[in-house]
KELUMDO-229534 format. One record per residue: residue number from 1; residue in three letters; x, y, z of N, C-alpha, C, O, CB in turn. Coordinates in steps of 0.05 Angstrom, whole numbers, plus 5000, padded with zeros to 4 digits. Each point is the difference from the previous one (the first is absolute). Glycine has a CB too. Layout:
REM residues N
> NUM,ALA,X,Y,Z,X,Y,Z,X,Y,Z,X,Y,Z,X,Y,Z
...
REM end
This chain:
REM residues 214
> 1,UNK,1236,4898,3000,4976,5008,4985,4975,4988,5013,5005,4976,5006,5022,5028,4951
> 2,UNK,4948,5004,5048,4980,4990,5013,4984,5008,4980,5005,5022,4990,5006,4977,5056
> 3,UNK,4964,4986,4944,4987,4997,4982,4970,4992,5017,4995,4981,5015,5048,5007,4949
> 4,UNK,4936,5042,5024,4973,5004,5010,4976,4995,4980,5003,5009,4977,5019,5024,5053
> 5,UNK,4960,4956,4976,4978,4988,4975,4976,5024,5016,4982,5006,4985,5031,4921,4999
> 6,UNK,4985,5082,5037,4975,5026,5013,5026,5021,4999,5024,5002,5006,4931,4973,5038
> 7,UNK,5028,5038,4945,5019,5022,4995,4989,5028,5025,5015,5020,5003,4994,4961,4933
> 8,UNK,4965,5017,5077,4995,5009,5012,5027,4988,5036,4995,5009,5023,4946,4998,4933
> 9,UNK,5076,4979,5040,5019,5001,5019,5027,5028,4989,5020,5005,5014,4966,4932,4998
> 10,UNK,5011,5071,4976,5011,5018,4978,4992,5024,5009,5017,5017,4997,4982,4953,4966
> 11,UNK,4971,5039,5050,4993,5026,5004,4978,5008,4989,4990,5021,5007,5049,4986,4997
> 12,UNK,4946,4973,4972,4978,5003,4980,4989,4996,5008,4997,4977,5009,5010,5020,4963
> 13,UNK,4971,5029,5030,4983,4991,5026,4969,5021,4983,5000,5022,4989,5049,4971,5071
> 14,UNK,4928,4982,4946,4977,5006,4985,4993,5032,5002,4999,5009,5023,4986,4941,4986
> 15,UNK,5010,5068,4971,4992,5023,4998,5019,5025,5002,4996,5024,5001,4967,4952,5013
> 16,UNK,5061,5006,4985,5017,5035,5008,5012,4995,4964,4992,4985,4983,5033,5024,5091
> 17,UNK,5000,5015,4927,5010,4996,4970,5037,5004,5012,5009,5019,5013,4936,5010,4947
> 18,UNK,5069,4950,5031,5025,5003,5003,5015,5007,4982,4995,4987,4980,4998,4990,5046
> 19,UNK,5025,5039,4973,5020,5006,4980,5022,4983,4990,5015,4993,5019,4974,5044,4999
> 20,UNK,5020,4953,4955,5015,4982,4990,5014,5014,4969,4995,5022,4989,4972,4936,5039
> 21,UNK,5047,5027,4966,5021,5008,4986,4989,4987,4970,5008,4978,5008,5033,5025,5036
> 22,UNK,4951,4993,4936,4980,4985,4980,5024,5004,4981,5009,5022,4993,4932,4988,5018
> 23,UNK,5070,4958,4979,5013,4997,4978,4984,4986,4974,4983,4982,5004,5056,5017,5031
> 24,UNK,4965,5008,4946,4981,4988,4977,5021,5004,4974,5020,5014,4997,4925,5002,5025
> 25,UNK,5042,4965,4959,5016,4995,4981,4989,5012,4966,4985,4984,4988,5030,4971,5050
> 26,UNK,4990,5063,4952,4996,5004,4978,4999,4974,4968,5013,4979,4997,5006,5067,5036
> 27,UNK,4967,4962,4954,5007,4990,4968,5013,4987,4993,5000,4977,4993,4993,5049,4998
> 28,UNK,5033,5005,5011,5027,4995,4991,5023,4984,5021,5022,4993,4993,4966,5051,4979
> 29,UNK,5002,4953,5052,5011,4986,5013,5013,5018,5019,5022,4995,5010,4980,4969,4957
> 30,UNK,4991,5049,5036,5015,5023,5021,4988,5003,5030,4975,5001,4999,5034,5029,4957
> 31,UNK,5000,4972,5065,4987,5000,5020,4995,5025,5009,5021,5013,5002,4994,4947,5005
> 32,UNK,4964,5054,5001,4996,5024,5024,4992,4989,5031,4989,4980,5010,4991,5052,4948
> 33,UNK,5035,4993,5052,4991,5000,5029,4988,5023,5008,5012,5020,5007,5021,4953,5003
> 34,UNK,4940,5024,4991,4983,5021,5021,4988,5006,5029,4985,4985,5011,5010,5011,4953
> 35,UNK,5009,5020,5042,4982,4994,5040,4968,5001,4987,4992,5013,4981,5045,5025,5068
> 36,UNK,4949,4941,4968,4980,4994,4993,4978,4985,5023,4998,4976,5003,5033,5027,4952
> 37,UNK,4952,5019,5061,4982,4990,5018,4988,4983,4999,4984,5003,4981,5016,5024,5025
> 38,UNK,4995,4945,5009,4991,4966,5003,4976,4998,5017,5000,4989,5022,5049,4993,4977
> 39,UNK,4926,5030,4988,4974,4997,5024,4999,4969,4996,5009,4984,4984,4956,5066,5011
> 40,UNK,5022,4948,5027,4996,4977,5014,4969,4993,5021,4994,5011,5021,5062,4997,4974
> 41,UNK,4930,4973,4991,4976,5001,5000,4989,4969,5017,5018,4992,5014,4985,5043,4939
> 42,UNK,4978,4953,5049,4996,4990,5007,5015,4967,4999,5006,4992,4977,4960,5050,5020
> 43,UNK,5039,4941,5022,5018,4970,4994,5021,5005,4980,5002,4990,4978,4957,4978,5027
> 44,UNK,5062,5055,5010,5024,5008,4985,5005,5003,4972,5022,5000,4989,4990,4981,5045
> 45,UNK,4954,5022,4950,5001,5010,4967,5015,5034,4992,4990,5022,5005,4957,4946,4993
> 46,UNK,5071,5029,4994,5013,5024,4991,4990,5012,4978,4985,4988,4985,5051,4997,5033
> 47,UNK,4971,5040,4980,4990,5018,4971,5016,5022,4997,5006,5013,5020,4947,4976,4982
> 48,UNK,5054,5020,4973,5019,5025,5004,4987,5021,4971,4979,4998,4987,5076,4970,5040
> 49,UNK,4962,5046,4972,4983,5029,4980,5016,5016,4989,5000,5024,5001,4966,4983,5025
> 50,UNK,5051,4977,4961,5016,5024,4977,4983,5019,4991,4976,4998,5002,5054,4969,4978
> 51,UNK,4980,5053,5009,4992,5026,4986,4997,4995,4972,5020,4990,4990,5003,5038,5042
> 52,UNK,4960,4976,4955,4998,5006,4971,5022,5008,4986,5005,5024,5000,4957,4985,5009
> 53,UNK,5052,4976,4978,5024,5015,4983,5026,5000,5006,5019,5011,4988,4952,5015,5003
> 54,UNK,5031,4961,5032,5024,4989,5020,5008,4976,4985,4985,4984,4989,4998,5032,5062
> 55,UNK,5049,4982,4951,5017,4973,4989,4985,4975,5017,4995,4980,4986,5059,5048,5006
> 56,UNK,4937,4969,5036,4992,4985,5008,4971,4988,5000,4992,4979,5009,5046,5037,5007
> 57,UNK,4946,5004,4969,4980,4990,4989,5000,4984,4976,4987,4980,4997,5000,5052,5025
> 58,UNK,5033,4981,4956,5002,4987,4980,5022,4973,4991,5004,4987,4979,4977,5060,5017
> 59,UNK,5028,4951,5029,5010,4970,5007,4981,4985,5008,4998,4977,4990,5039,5036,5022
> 60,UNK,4944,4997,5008,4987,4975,5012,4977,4993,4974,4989,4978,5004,5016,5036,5057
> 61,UNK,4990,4994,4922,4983,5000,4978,5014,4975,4985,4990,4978,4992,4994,5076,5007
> 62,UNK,5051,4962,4999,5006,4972,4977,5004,4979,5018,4988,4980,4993,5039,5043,4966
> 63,UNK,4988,4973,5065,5012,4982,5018,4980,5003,5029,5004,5018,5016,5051,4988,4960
> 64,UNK,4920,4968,5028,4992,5007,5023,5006,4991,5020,4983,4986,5011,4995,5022,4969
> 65,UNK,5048,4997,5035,5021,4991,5017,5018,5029,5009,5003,5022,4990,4997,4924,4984
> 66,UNK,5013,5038,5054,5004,5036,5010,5016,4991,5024,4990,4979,5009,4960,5054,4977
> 67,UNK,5064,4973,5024,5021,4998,5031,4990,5022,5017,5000,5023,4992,5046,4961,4987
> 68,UNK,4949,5011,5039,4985,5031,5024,5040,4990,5019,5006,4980,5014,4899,5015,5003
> 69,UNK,5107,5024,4977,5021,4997,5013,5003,5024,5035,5001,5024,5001,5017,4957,4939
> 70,UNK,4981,5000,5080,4990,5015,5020,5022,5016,5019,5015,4987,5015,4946,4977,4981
> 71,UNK,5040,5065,5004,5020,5008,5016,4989,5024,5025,4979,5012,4996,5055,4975,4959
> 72,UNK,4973,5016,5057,5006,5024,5017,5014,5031,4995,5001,5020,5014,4998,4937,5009
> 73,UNK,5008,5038,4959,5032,5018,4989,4997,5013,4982,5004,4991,4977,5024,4982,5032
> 74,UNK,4961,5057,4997,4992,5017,4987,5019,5005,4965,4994,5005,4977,4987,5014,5080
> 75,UNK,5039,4976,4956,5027,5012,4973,4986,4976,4971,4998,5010,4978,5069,5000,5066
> 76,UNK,4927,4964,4960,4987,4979,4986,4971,5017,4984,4991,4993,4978,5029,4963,5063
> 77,UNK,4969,5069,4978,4982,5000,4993,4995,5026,4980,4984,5001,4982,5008,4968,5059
> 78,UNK,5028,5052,4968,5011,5019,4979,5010,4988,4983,4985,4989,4985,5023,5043,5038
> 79,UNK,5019,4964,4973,5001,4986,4973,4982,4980,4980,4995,5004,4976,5040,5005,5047
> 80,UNK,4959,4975,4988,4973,4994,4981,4984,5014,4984,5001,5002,4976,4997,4975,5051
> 81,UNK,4989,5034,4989,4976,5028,4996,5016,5028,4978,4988,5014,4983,4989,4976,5081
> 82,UNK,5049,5012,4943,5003,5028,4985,5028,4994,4985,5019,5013,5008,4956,5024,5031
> 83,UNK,5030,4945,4940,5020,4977,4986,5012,5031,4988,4988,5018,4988,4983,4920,4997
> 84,UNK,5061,5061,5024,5013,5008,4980,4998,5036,5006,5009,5015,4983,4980,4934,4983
> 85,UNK,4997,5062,5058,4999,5027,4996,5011,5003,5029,4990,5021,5009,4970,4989,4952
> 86,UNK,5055,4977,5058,5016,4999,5024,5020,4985,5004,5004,4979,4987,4963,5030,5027
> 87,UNK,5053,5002,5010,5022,4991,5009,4989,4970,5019,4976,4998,5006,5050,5059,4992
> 88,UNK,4988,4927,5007,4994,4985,5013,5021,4975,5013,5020,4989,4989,4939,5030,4984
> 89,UNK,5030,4976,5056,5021,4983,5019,5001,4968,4989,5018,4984,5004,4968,5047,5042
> 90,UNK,4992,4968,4941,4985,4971,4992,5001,4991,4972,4984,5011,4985,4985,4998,5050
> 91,UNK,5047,4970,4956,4987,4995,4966,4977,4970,4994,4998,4977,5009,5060,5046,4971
> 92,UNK,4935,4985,5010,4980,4976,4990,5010,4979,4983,5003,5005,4976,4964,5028,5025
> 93,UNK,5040,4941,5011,5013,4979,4981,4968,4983,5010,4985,5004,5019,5086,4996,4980
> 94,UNK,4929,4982,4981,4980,4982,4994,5012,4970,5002,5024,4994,5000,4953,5042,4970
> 95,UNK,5001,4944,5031,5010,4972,5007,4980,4982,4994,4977,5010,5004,5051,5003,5030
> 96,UNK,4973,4963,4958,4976,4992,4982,4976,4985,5032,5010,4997,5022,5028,4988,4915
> 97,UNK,4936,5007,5057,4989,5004,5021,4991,4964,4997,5007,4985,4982,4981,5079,5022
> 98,UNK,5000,4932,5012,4998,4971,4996,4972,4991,4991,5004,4976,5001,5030,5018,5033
> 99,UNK,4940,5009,4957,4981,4999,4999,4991,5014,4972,4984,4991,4984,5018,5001,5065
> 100,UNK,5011,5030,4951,4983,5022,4976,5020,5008,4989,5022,4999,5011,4939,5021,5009
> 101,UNK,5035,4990,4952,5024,5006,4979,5008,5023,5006,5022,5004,4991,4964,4972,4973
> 102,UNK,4999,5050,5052,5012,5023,5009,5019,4993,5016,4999,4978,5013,4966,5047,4983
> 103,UNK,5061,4998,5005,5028,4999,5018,4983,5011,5032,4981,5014,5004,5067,5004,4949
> 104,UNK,4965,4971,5060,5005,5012,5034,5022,5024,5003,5019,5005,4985,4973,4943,5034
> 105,UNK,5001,5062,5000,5026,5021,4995,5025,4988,5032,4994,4991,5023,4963,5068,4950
> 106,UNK,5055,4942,5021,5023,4980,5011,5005,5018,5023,5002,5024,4999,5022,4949,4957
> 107,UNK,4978,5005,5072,5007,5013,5018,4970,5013,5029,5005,5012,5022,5041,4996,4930
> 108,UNK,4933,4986,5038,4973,5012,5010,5005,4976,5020,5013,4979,4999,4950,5047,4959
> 109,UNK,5012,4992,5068,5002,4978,5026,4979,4980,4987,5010,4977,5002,5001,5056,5047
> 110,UNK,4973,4966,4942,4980,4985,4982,4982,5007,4986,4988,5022,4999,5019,4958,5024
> 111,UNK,4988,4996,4962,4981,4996,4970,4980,4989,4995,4998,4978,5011,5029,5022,4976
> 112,UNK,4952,5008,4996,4977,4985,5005,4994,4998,4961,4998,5019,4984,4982,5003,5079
> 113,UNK,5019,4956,4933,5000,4993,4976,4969,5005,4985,4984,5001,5018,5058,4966,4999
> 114,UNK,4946,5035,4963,4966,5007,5002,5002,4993,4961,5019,5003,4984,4965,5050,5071
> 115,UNK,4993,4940,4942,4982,5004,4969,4979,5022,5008,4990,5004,5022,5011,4942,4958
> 116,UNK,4993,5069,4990,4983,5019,5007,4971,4993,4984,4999,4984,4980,5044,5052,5029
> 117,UNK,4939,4974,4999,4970,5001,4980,4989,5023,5000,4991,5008,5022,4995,4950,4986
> 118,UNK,5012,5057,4971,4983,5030,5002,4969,4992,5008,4984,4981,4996,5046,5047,4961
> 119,UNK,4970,4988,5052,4959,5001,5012,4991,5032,4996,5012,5021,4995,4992,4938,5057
> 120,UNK,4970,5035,4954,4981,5018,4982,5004,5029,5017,5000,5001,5025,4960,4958,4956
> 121,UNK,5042,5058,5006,5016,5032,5017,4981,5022,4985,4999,5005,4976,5064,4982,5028
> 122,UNK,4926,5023,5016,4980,5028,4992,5015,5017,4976,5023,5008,5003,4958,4998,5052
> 123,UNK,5006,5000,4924,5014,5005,4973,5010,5037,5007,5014,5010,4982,4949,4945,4979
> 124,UNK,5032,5059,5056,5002,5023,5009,5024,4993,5019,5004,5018,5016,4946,5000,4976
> 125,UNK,5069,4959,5011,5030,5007,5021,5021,5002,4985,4999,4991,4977,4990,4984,5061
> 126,UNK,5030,5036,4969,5030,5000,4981,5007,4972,5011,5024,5000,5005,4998,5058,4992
> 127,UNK,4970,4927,5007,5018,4972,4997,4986,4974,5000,4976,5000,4995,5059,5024,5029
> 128,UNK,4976,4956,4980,4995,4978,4993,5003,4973,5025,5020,5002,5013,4995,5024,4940
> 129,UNK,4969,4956,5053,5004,4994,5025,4997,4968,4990,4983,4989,4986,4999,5058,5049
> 130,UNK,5040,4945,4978,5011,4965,4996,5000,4992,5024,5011,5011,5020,5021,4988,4943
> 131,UNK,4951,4977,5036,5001,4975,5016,5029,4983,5001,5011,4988,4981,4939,5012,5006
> 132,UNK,5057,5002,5035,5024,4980,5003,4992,4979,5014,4981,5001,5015,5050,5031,4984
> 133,UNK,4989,4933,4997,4997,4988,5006,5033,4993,5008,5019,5007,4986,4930,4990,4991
> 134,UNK,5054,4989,5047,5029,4999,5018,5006,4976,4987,4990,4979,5009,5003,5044,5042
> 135,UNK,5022,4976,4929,5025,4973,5003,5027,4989,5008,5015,4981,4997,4964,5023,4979
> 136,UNK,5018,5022,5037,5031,4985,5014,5013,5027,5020,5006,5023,4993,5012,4940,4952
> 137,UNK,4984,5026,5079,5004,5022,5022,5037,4989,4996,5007,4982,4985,4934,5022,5059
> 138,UNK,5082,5015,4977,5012,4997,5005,5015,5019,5015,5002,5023,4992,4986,4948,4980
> 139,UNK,5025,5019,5056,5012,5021,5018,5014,5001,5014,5003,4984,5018,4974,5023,4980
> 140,UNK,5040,5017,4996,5032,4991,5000,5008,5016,5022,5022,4993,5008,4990,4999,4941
> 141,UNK,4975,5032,5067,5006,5014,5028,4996,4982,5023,4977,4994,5006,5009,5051,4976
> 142,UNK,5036,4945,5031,5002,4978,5019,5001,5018,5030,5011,4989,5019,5018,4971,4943
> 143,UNK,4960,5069,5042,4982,5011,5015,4985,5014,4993,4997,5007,4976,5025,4989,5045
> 144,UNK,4957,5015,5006,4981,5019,4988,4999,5022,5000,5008,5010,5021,4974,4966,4985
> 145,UNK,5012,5039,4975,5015,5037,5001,4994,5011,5017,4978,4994,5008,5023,5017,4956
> 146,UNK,5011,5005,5047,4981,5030,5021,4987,5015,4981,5006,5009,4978,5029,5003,5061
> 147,UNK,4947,4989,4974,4987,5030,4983,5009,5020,5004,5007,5004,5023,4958,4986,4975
> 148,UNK,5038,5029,4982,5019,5029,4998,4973,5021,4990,4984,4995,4982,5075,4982,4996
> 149,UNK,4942,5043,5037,4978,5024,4989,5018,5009,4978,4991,5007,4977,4982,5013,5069
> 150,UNK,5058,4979,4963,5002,5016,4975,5004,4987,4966,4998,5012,4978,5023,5017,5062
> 151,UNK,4982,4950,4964,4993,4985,4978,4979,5002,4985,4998,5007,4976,5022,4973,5045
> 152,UNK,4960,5011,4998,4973,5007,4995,5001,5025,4979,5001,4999,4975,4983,4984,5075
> 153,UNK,5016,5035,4964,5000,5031,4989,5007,5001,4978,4985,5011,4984,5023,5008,5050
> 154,UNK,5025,4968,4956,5008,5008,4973,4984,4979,4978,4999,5003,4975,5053,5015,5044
> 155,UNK,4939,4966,4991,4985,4983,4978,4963,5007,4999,4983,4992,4985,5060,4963,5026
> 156,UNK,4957,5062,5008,4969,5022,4996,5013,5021,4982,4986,5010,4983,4986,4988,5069
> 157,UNK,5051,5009,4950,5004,5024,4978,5010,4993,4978,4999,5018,4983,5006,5010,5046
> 158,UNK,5008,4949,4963,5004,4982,4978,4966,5004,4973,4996,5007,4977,5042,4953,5068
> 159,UNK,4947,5030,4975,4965,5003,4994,4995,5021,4987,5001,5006,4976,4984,4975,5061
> 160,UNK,5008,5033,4989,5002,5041,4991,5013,5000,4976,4984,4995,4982,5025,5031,5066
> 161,UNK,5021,4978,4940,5002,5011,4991,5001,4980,4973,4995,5014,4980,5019,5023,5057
> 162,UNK,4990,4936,4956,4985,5001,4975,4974,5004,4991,4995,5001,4976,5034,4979,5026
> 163,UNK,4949,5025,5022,4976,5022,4991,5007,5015,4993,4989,5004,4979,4987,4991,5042
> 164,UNK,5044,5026,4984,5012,5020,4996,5007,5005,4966,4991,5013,4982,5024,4978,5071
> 165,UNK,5000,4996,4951,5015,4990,4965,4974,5000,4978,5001,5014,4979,5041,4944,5042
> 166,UNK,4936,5025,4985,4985,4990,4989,4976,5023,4995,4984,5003,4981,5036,4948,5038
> 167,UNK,4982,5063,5003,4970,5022,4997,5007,5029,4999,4979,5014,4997,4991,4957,5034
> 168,UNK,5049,5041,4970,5010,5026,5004,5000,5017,4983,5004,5024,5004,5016,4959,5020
> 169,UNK,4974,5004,4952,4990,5016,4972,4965,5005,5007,4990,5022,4998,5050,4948,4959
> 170,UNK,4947,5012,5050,4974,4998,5001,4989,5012,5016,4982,5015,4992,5022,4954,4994
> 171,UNK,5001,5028,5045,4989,5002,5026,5011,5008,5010,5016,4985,5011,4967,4992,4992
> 172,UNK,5018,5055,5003,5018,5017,5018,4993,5001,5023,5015,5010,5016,4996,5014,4955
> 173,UNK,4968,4969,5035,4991,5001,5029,5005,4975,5017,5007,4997,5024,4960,5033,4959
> 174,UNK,5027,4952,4995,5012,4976,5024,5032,4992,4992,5011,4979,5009,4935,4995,4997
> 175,UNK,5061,5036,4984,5035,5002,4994,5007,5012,5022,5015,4986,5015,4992,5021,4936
> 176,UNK,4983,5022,5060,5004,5022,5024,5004,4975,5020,5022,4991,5004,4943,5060,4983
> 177,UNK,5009,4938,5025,5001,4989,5015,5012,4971,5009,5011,4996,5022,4961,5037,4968
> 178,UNK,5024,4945,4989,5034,4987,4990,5029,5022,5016,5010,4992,5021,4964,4992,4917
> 179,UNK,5032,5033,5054,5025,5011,5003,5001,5007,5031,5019,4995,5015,4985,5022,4935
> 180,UNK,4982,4990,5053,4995,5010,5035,5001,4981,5008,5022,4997,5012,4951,5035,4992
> 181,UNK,5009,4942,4996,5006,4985,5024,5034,4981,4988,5017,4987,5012,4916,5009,5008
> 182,UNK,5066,5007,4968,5032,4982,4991,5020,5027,5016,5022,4993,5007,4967,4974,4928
> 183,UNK,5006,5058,5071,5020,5018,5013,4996,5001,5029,5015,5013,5014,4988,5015,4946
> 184,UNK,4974,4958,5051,4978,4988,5026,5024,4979,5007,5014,4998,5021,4923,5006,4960
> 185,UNK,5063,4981,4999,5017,4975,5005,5037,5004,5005,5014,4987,5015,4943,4988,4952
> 186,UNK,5049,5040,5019,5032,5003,4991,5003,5016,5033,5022,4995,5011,4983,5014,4918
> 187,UNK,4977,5009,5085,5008,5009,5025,5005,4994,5016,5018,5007,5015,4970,5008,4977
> 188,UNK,4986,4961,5011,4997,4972,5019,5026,4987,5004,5013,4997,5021,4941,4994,4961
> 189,UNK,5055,4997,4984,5024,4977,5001,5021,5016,5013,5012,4990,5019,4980,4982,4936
> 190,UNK,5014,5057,5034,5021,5019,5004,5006,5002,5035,5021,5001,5013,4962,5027,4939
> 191,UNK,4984,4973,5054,5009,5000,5037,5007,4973,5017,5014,4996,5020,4950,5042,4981
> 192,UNK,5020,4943,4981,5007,4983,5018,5026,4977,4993,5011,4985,5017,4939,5026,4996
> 193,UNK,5056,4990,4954,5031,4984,4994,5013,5014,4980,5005,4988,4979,4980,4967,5030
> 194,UNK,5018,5057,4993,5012,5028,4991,5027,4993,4970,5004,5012,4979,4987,5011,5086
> 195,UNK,5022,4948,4950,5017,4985,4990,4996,4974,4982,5020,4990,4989,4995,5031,5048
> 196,UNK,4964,4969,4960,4983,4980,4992,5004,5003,4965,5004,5020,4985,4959,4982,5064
> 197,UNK,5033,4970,4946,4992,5001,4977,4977,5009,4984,5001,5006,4976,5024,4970,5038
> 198,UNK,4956,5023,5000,4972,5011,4997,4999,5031,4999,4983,5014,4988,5000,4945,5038
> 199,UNK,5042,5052,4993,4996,5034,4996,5012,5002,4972,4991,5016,4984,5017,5004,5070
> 200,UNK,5010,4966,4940,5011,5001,4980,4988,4999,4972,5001,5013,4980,5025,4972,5051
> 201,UNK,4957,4988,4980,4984,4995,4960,4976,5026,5005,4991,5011,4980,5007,4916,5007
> 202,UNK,4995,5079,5033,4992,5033,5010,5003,5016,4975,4986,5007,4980,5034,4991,5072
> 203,UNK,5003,5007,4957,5012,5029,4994,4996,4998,4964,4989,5018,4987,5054,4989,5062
> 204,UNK,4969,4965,4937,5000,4995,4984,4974,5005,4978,4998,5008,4976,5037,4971,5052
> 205,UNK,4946,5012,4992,4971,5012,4985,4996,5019,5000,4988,5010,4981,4992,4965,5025
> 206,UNK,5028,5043,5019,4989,5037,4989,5016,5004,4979,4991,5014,4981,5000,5013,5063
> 207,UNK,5031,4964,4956,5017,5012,4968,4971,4999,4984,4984,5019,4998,5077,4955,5000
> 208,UNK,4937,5005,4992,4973,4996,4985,4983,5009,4995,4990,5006,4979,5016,4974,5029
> 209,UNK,4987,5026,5020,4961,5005,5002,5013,5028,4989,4997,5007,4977,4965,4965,5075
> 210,UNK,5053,5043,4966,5005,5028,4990,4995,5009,4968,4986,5018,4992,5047,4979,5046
> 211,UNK,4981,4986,4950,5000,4998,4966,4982,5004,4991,4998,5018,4983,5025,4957,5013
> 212,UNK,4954,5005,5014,4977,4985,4987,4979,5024,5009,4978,5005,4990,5037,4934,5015
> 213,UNK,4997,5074,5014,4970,5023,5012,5008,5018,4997,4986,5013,5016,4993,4971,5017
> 214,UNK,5037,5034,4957,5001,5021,4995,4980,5019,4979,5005,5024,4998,5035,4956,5019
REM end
């Protein structure tokens, strides 16, 4: 186990937004796991933006504490995102975390432990934007990954299509376009790993999107 206090050795790197896995703890004591984008701003200050009306907003409200559990691995990132309406290679067990009363999800290459603070958010956005503060890094991939396009890809269409889910009653036009490029993507993975897990959690979302856009 190797243990990081800059988390910018991690990849967090001022002004871009990385993708993470956001565990939070309800009321009742129940944990969710959501994918959940980690901008990153100036002297490694984080901030993130649940949606209005999302389980993970209304955790960080009662509990302001949260696990950014960090993976590569798209299948982590469908299941999260679309609970209970797919087949899947991957199950989600939980494990208590060392710093904050939210669970870790057991088994991630690493974790970044955080308290949250809401800050002031233009009253015209669907969501809500928290200040995080890092208490406790930890990292357990004892190499460094390759980067995979096609990885990449299924966790851009992971994105897509809970827009998808979320707007397709509302916004047919940018639902259209959502669906296109997630069928942009599924061609891509299709040509170039045809065999992959990523074509796989693929395929798994057009089931979906299909549903959701008809």
């Amino acid at each position: 186990m190797v243990k990081f206090t800059d988390i910018a050795m991690m990849g967090f790197s001022e002004g871009d937004v990385v993708e993470s896995i956001l565990t939070t703890l309800s009321k009742e004591g129940q944990p969710n796991a959501a994918p959940m984008g980690v901008w990153v701003e100036a002297n490694n200050q984080l901030f993130i933006r649940p949606y209005d009306g999302t389980q993970t907003r209304q955790n960080l409200e009662f509990c302001s504490e949260a696990v950014m559990n960090i993976t590569s691995d798209p299948r982590f990132f469908f299941v999260t995102a679309f609970k209970g309406t797919q087949r899947s290679s991957v199950q989600i067990e939980f494990e208590p975390s060392n710093k904050v009363k939210p669970p870790r999800i057991k088994g991630m290459p690493s974790y970044v432990e955080v308290t949250v603070k809401p800050r002031a958010t233009k009253s015209d956005t669907p969501f809500h934007e928290f200040t995080c503060q890092v208490q406790h890094v930890e990292v357990f991939a004892p190499f460094p990954m390759v980067h995979s396009r096609a990885r990449c890809a299924a966790i851009e269409c992971v994105i897509h299509a809970s827009r998808v889910q979320a707007l397709h009653k509302t916004d047919v036009d940018l639902t259209r376009k959502l669906v296109y490029q997630i069928t942009e993507l599924q061609s891509f993975v299709d040509r170039i790993a045809p065999q992959s897990s990523a074509a796989m959690v693929i395929h798994d979302i057009m089931i979906l999107v299909s549903k959701w856009s008809r």
